[in-house]
C-alpha positions in Angstrom: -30.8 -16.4 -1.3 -29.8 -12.9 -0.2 -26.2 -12.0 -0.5 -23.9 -10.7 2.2 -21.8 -8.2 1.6 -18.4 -8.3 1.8 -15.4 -5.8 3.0 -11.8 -5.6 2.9 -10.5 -5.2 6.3 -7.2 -5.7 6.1 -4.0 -6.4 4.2 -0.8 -7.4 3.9 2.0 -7.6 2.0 5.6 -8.7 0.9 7.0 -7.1 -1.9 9.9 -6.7 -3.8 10.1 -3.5 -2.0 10.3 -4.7 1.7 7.6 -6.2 3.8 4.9 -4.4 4.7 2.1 -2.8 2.7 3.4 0.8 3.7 6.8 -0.6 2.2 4.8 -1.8 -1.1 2.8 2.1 -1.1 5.9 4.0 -0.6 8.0 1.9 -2.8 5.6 2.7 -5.9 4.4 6.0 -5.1 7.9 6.9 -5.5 8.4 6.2 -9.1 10.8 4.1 -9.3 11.2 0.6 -10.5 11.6 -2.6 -7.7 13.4 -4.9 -10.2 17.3 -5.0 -10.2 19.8 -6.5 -12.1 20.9 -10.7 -10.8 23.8 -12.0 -11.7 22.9 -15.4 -10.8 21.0 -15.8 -13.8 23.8 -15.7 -15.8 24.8 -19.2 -14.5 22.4 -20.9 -16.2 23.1 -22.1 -19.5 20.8 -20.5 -22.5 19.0 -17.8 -20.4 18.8 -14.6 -21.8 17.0 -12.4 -19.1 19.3 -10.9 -15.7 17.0 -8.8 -14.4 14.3 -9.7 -11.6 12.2 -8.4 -8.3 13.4 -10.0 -5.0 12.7 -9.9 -1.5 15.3 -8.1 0.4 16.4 -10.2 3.6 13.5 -11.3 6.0 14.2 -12.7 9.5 12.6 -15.9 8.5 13.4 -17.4 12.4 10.9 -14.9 13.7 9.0 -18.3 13.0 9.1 -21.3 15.3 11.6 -24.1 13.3 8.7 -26.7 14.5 6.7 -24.8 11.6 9.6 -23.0 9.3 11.0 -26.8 8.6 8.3 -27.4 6.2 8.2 -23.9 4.1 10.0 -22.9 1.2 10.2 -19.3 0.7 6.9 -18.9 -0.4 5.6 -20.1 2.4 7.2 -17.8 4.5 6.0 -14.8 2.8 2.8 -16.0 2.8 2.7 -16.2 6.5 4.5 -13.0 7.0 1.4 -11.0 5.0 -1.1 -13.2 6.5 0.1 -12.4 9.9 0.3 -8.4 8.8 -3.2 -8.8 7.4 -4.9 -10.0 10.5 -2.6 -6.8 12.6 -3.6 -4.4 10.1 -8.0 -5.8 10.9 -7.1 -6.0 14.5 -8.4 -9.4 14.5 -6.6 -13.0 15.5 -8.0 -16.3 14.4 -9.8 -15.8 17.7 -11.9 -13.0 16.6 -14.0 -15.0 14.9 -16.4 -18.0 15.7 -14.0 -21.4 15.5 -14.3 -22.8 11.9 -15.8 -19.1 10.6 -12.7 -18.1 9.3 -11.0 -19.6 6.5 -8.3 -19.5 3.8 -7.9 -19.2 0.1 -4.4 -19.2 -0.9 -2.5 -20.2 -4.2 0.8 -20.4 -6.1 2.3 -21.0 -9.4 3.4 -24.4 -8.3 4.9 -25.5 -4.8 8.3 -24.3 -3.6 10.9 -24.8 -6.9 13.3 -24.3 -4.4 12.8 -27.4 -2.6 11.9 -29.3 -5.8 15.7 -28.3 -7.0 17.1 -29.4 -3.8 15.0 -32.7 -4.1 16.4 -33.1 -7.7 19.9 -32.3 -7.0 20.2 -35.0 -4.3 18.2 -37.5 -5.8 20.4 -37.6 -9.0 23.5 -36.7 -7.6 23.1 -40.1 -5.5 20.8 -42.1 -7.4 18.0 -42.4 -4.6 16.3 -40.5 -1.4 19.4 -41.8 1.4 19.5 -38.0 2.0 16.0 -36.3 1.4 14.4 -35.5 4.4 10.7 -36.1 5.0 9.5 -32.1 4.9 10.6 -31.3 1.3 7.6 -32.9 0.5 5.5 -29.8 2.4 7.2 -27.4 0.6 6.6 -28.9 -3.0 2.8 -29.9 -2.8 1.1 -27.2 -4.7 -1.2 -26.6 -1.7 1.9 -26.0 0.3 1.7 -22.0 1.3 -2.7 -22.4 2.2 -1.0 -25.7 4.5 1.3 -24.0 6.1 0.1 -20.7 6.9 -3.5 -22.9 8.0 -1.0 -24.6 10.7 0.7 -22.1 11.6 -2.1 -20.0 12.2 -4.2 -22.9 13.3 -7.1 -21.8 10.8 -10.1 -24.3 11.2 -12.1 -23.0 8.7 -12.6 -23.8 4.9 -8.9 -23.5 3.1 -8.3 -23.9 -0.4 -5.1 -23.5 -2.7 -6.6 -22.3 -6.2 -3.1 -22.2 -8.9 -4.4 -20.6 -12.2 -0.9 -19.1 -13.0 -1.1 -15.0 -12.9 -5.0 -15.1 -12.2 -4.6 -17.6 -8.7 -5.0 -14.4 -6.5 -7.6 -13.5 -8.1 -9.1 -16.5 -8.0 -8.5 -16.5 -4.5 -10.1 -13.4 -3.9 -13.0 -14.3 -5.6 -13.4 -17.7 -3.7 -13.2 -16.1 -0.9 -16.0 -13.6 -1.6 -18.3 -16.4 -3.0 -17.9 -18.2 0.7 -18.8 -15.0 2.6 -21.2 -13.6 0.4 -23.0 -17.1 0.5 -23.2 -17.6 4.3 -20.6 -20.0 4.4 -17.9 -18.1 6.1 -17.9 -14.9 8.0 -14.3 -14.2 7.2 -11.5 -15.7 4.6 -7.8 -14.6 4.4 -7.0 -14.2 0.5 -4.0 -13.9 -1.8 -0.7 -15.3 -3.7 2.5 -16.2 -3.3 5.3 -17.0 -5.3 9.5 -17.2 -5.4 11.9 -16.3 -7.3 13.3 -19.3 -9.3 15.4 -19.2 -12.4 13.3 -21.9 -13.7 10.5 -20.1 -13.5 12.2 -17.6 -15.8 13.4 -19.9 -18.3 10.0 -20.4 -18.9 8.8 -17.7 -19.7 12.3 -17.0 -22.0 11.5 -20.6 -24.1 8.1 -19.1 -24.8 10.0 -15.7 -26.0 7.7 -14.4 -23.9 10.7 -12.8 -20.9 12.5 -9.3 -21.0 16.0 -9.4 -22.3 16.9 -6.3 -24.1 16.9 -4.4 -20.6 19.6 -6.5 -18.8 21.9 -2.9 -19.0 18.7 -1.3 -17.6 16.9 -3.8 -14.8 14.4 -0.3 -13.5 13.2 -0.3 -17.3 12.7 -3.6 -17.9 9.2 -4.2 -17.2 7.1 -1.4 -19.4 3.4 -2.4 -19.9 2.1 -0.8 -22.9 5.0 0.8 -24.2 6.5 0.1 -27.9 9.5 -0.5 -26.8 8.8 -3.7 -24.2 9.6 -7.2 -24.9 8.0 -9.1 -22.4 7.5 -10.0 -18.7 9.9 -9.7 -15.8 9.6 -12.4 -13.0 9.3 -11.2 -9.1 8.3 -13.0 -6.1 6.4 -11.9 -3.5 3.0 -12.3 -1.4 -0.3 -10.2 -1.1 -3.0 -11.0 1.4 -6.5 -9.9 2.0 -8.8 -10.4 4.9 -12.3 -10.2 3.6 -15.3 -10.0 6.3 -19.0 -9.6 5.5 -20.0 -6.2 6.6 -21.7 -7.7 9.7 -19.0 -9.5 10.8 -16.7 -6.3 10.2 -19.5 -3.7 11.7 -19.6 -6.5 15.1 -15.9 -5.8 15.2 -15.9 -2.4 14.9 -13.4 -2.9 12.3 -12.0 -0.4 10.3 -12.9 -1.1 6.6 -11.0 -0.3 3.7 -12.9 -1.1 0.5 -15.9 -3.6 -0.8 -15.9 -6.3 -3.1 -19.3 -5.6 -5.3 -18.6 -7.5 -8.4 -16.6 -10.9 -9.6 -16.0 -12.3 -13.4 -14.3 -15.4 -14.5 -14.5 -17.3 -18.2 -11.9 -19.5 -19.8 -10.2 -18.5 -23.4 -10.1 -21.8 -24.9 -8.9 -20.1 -28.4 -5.3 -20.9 -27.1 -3.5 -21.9 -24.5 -0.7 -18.8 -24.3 -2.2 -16.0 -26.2 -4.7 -14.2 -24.9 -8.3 -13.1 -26.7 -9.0 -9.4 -26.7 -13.3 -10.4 -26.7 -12.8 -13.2 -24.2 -11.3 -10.5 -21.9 -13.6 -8.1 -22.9 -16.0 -10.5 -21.7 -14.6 -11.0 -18.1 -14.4 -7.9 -17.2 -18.7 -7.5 -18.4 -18.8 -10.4 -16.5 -17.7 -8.6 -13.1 -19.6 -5.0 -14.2 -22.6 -7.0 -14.9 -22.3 -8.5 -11.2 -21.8 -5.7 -9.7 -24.7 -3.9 -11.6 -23.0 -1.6 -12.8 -21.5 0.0 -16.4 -18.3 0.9 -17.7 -19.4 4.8 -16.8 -19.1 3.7 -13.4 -15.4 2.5 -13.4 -12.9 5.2 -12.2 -10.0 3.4 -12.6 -8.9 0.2 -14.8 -6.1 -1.6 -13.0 -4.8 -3.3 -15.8 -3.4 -7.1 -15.7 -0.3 -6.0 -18.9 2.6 -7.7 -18.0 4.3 -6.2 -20.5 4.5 -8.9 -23.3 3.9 -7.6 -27.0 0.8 -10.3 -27.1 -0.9 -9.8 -23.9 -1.1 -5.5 -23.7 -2.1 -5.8 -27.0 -5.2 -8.1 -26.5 -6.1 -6.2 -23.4 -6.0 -2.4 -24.6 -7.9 -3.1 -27.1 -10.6 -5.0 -24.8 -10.3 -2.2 -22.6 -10.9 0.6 -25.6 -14.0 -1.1 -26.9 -15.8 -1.7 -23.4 -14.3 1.2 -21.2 -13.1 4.1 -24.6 -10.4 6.5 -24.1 -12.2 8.2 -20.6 -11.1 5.7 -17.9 -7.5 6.1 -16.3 -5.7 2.4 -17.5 -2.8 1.3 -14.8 -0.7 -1.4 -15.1 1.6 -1.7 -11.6 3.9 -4.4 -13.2 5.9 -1.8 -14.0 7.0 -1.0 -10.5 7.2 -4.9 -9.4 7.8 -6.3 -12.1 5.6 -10.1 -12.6 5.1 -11.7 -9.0 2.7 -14.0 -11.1 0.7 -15.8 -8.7 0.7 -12.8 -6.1 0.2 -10.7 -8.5 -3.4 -9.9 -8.9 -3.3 -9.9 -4.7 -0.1 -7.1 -4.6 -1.8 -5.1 -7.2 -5.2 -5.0 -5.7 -3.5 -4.1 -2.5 -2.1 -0.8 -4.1 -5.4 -0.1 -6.0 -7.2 0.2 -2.6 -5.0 2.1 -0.8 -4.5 4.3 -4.1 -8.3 4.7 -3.7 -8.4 5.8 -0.1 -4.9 8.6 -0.4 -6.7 9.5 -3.7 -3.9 9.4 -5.4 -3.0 8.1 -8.7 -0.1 5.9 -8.9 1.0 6.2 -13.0 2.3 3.5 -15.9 5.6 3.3 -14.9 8.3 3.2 -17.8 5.9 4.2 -20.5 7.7 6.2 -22.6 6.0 5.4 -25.8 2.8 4.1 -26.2 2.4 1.0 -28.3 0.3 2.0 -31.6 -1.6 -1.4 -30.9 -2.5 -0.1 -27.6 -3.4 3.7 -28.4 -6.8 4.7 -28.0 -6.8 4.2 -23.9 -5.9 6.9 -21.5 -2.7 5.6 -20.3 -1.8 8.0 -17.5 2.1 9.0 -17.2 1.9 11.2 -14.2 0.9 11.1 -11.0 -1.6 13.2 -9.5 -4.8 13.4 -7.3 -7.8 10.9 -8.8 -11.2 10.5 -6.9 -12.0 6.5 -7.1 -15.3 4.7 -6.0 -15.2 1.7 -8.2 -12.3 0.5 -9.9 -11.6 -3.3 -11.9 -8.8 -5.2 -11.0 -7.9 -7.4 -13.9 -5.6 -10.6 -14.1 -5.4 -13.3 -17.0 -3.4 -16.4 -16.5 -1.8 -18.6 -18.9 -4.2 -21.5 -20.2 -6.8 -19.1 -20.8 -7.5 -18.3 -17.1 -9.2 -14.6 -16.7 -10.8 -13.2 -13.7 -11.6 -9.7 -12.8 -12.9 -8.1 -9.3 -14.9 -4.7 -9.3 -14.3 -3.1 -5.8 -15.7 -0.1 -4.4 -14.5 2.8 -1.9 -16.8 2.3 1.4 -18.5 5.1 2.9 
């Protein structure tokens, strides 16, 4: 079976820098840190981080209360990119043939919000007198690809991957695998997550979350550098709308990138520390697919999340497959973690990096890790010319996935 090709046409995104991708682009290309001190984390009992990445205030009534009742935050994000997406292709649902267009959307886990609220009120009174019959949208894992498919009245394939901070990813890559197979002609693709204190706390039981920065919330989150101490939890959502060429050249659209290559394996060596050669393996995985060798990458757009453990296993997958030529970027250190949107936000801001030709720097890195030397870890910013780059994200339980995407002439 010959394989279609498939574009990028257009994106969306809400950040912890504001909503929009041009939000998300300025926000980083200006150097400085989205992640901020909150003091509601100091409420709960045993935590040790105060410092996160949140949304600043959205207008969530811009959406109809017949279809806002059943979303949690997330949810709302996710149909705010989704809907900035489709603008930013000049397409509607309508642009394409009915059922041709479908969604791949995933999260952490449903909305913790709601499942709090749920847990409150069901202790508090001893049974469900008071829980309504919609908390039960927002906390199905499948809740965001649900909700946005309603709202948007998508009749195509939809599916709600959740592989912790590889779901966009995997999302992306499900999507190309439908168009590039003939099944659809075009997918909407990302992640979404919210900010929850639980969601912190568990990453600081695993002593795995940043807590020495709590004075210092914009240098929390340092991939790569000696100094960090792990991973700083955002929210957020990133969206893609993926076409194959065909479908994009009938529309005249304007396209802004190609996916040309996809790799996925499972680590089963443990299920929270990540394997340097099982990495290095993923990311041959997606060269290999995209026929092409580690010459050929421009740019590595690192997964770190800036935990002692996980920089370490990737540098050095990234030294013995790509040396010390290829510009390494990790964008955590502008966002911080939006974990399950992550890998969508990130390859957001590789593409348009790609198309300004413009490098956006490690952020924070003030002293490389000695485990993690031996890569060119740009500091600066400055002009970089990109026609393939990898976009790598590794999720706990040994989930890894990278994407190889090209610049389109």
């Amino acid at each position: 079976m010959q394989l279609k090709r498939v574009v990028v046409t257009g994106m969306g995104a809400v950040s912890p820098y504001g909503i929009g991708v041009e939000a998300l682009w300025e926000g980083a290309s200006s150097g400085q840190s989205a992640l901020r001190a909150l003091p509601g984390l100091e409420e709960v009992g045993g935590l040790r981080p105060r410092v996160g990445g949140i949304v600043p205030d959205l207008d969530a009534k811009q959406i109809p209360r017949q279809q806002r009742r059943s979303m949690s935050p997330m949810s709302i994000f996710a149909l705010f990119a989704t809907q900035q997406a489709l603008k930013d292709a000049d397409a509607e649902v309508d642009s394409f043939e009915a059922a041709r267009l479908g969604l791949t959307l995933g999260s952490t886990t449903g909305g913790p919000t709601a499942l709090e609220e749920f847990f409150r009120s069901y202790f508090a009174e001893g049974g469900i007198t008071s829980i309504r019959s919609t908390h039960f949208f927002k906390v199905m894992n499948h809740s965001a690809a649900s909700n946005v498919a309603q709202a948007l009245r998508i009749t195509g394939r939809v599916a709600a991957p959740s592989a912790a901070c590889a779901t966009a990813v995997h999302a992306l890559i499900q999507g190309y695998e439908a168009i590039a197979g003939g099944w659809q002609d075009a997918m909407l693709c990302g992640g979404t997550e919210e900010f929850h204190p639980l969601t912190v706390s568990t990453f600081d039981i695993m002593e795995a979350a940043s807590h020495h920065f709590n004075d210092r919330p914009d240098a929390a989150s340092r991939p790569f550098d000696a100094d960090r101490d792990g991973v700083v939890c955002s929210e957020g959502c990133g969206m893609l709308l993926l076409e194959s060429l065909d479908s994009a050249r009938d529309r005249g659209a304007r396209i802004l990138g190609e996916i040309v290559g996809t790799g996925m394996n499972t680590d089963p060596s443990s299920v929270a520390n990540p394997d340097y050669g099982s990495i290095r393996t993923c990311m041959a995985l997606a060269l290999d697919s995209a026929g092409l060798g580690p010459g050929d990458i421009d740019l590595v757009n690192a997964h770190a999340t800036s935990t002692p453990a996980g920089d370490r296993a990737e540098a050095a997958a990234i030294r013995e497959l790509f040396g010390s030529r290829t510009p390494v970027v990790s964008y955590k250190g502008y966002l911080g973690h939006t974990l399950a949107a992550s890998g969508a936000l990130e390859t957001i801001l590789g593409i348009r990096g790609a198309r300004e030709g413009k490098l956006l720097p490690n952020c924070n890195l003030d002293r490389v890790d000695d485990e993690c030397a031996g890569i060119n870890l740009p500091v600066t910013s400055g002009e970089l010319s990109v026609r393939h780059f990898i976009k790598n994200s590794f999720g706990l339980g040994g989930m890894n996935a990278s994407l190889v995407l090209r610049s389109y002439e």
